[in-house]
C-alpha positions, 0 to 999 in steps of 0.5 A, a space after each residue: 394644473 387642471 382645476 377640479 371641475 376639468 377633473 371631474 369631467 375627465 373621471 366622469 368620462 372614464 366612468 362612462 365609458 367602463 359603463 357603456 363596456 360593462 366593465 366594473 366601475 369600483 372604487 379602485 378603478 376610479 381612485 387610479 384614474 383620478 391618480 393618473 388623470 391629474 398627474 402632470 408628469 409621466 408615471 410608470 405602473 411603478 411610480 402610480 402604485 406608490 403615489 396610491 399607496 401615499 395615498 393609503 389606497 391598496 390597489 392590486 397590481 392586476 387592476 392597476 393594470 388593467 385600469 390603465 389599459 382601460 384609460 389607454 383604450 379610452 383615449 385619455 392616456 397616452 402610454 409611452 416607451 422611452 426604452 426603459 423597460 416599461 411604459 410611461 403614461 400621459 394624461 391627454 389632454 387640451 395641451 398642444 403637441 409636444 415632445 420629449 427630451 428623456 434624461 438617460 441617467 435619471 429617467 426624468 421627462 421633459 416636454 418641450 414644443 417648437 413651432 418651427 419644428 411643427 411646421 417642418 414635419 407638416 412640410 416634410 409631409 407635403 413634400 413626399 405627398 404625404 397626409 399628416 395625421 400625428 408624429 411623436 418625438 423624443 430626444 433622449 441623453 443627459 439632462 443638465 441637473 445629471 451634467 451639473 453632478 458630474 462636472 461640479 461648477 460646470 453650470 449644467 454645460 
C-alpha cells in the first residue's frame, strides 16, 4: 500500500508531465490517475469506471481513455492483455519483477516472484549472447478458489 506522500508524488508526476504536453489538466484526468495510482490490483477501463462512480465521480468514457493511455505513455502504468478481450493496467512502481498467474474462469490476477525463475531468463540470455532488457510472464488456468467451487472438499486441489 502507498502511503500518501508516495501518492501524492506519483499524481504530481502525472500533472507534470500532461503540463510539459500541454495536455489539460482537469479535475477528472487527475481523479482517474489517483484512482488508478493507488490500485494494488489490475483493473480494466471497466472496473476503474465503477470504482469512480463509488466514488460519486462522473467521468466520460473518452477521458477515462485517454487519461489511461496518457498514464500508459507517461511510464507510470503498465497495460497488460491477459487474452480477455481488453486491457488490465498496473500501476509501476518500486516493486521487484514479477509475473503473473491469470485465473481463466474469474478473470482474478495474481503476482508472483521467483528468484531462481529470475536468475534463468538472465541466464538464458547469456547463453544464446543475448542482452536482457525485460521479460513478462503469465501463467494462465484455474485458481484454487474456482477448483475448490468445483470439487467441494477437495481443498483447492
Amino acid at each position: 500500500m502507498l502511503t500518501r506522500d508516495e501518492s501524492n508524488a506519483r499524481v504530481e508526476r502525472f500533472r507534470r508531465y500532461l503540463k510539459d504536453r500541454r495536455l489539460p489538466v482537469t479535475r477528472q484526468r487527475i481523479t482517474v490517475a489517483e484512482t488508478l495510482l493507488a490500485s494494488e490490483d489490475h483493473p480494466s477501463i471497466e472496473v476503474l469506471r465503477r470504482r469512480l462512480l463509488d466514488r460519486g465521480v462522473h467521468v466520460g468514457l473518452a477521458t477515462l481513455y485517454r487519461t489511461v493511455e496518457a498514464l500508459v505513455e507517461s511510464g507510470q502504468v503498465l497495460a497488460h492483455d491477459f487474452g480477455e478481450g481488453f486491457k488490465r493496467y498496473e500501476p509501476v512502481g518500486d516493486r521487484r519483477e514479477h509475473a503473473h498467474l491469470v485465473c481463466r474462469r474469474c478473470g482474478g490476477v495474481t503476482e508472483f516472484s521467483n528468484d531462481r525463475l529470475e536468475r534463468m531468463f538472465r541466464m538464458t540470455a547469456d547463453e544464446h549472447q543475448f542482452y536482457y532488457e525485460r521479460h513478462r510472464v503469465e501463467i494462465h488456468g484455474i485458481c484454487a478458489e474456482c477448483r475448490s467451487r468445483d470439487l467441494p472438499g477437495a481443498g483447492g486441489r
